[in-house]
N, C-alpha and C positions, 0 to 999 in steps of 0.2 A: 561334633558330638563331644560333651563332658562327660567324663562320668565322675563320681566324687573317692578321696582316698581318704583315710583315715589317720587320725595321729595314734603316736603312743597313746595317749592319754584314754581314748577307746577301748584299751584293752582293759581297763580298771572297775567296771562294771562287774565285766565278766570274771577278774581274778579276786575281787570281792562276792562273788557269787560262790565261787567255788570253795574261797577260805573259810565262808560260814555256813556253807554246806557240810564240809568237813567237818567243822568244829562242833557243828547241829550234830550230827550223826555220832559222834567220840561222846558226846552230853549224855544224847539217848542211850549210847551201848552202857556207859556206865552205871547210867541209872535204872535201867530197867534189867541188865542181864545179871547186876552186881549182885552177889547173894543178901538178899534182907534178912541182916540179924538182930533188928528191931533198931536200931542208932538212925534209920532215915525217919527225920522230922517231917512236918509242916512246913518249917521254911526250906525245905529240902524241895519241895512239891511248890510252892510258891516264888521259888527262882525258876524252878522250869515253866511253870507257868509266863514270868517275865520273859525267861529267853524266848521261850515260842512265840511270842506275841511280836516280840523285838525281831525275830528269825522272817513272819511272817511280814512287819512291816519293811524291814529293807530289802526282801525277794518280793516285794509288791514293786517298791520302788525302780528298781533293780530292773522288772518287767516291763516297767512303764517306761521308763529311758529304752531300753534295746527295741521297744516297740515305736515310737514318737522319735526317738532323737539319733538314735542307732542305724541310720538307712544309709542304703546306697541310694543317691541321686542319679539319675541321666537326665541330662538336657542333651536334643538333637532339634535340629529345622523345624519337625512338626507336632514333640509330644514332649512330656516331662512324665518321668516313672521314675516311682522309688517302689525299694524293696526294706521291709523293714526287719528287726533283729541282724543285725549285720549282714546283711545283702539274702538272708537265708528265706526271707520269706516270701509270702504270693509276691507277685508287681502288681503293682495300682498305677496306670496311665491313665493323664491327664490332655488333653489340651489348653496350649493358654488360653483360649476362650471360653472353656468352661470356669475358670478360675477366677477369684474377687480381684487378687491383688497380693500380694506382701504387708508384712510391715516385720520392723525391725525392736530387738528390742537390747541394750545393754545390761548385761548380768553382773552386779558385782562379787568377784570373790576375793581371797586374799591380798593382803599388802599391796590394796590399792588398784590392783589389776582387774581389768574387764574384759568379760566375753560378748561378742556381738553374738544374739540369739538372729536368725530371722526365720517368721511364721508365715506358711503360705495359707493360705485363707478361700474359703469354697462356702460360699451360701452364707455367710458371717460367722463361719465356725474354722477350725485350724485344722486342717488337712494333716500337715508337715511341718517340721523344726528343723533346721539347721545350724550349725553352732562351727564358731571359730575352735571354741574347745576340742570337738570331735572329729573333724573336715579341715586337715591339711589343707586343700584346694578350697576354703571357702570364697575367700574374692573370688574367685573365679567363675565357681559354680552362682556367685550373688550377680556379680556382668551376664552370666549367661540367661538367669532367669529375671533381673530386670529389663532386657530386652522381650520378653516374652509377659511379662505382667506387669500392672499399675503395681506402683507403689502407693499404697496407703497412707504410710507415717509411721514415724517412730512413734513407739509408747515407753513410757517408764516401769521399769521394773516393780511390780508387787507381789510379796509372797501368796498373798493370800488368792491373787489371780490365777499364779504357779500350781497352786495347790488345785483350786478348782481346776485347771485343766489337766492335771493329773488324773481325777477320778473321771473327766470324759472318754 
């Protein structure tokens, strides 16, 4: 049996979550409990309108990572379960025979460096993401579960497929 660990790098989701939680909540207290002696504008009310907007799309995001990319994995003899939001949520058990396959995909980020993403795949849709980024142990956990599923193929990275499968 595998189970999968985390890098540093996992915790940044969540310390990003919490610093514009913060920051959200010190905007609102000051702008709504502040005494109005008539100096709050328009554009007073049209930055918060941006920041809420901006608030709500990176704790979308923010969700959709701790939901999709955020899991704990087990791979044992007869099943695969993840848990997703760092290990906090229901388990979803799998067997490799209910499953399509894998495939793998490279993410580019800074000065040139890549993350190997891989997506396990169920009915032609993405179950699960696993990432070098997130997963210490990913070789391993990638040996443990190509032994148990076909490999598909690599695909190439596209934003615009990222996106679509963010709002699935």
């Amino acid at each position: 049996m595998i189970k999968s660990k985390f890098t540093y790098w996992a915790a940044l989701p969540l310390l990003l979550l919490v610093i514009l939680t913060a920051s959200f909540t010190v905007l609102g207290y000051l702008l709504f409990f502040m005494p109005n002696d008539g100096t709050i504008t328009i554009g007073i009310y049209a930055m918060l309108t941006f920041v809420t907007f901006f608030f709500a799309l990176v704790a979308f995001w923010i969700t959709v990572e701790f939901r999709k990319k955020l899991i704990v994995v087990q791979v044992d003899s007869y099943s695969i379960s993840i848990r997703s939001f760092y290990g906090l949520g229901a388990e979803q058990k799998f067997d490799g025979r209910q499953l399509d396959g894998y495939t793998t995909t490279l993410l580019p980020v800074l000065y040139g460096t890549t993350y190997e993403f891989l997506y396990v795949i169920k009915d032609g849709k993405q179950v699960f993401a696993m990432s070098a980024f997130y997963h210490h142990n990913y070789r391993e956990l990638k040996k443990a579960l190509s032994g148990k599923l076909k490999f598909i193929g690599d695909n190439t990275f596209e934003m615009a497929k990222e996106i679509k499968d963010t709002f699935q």
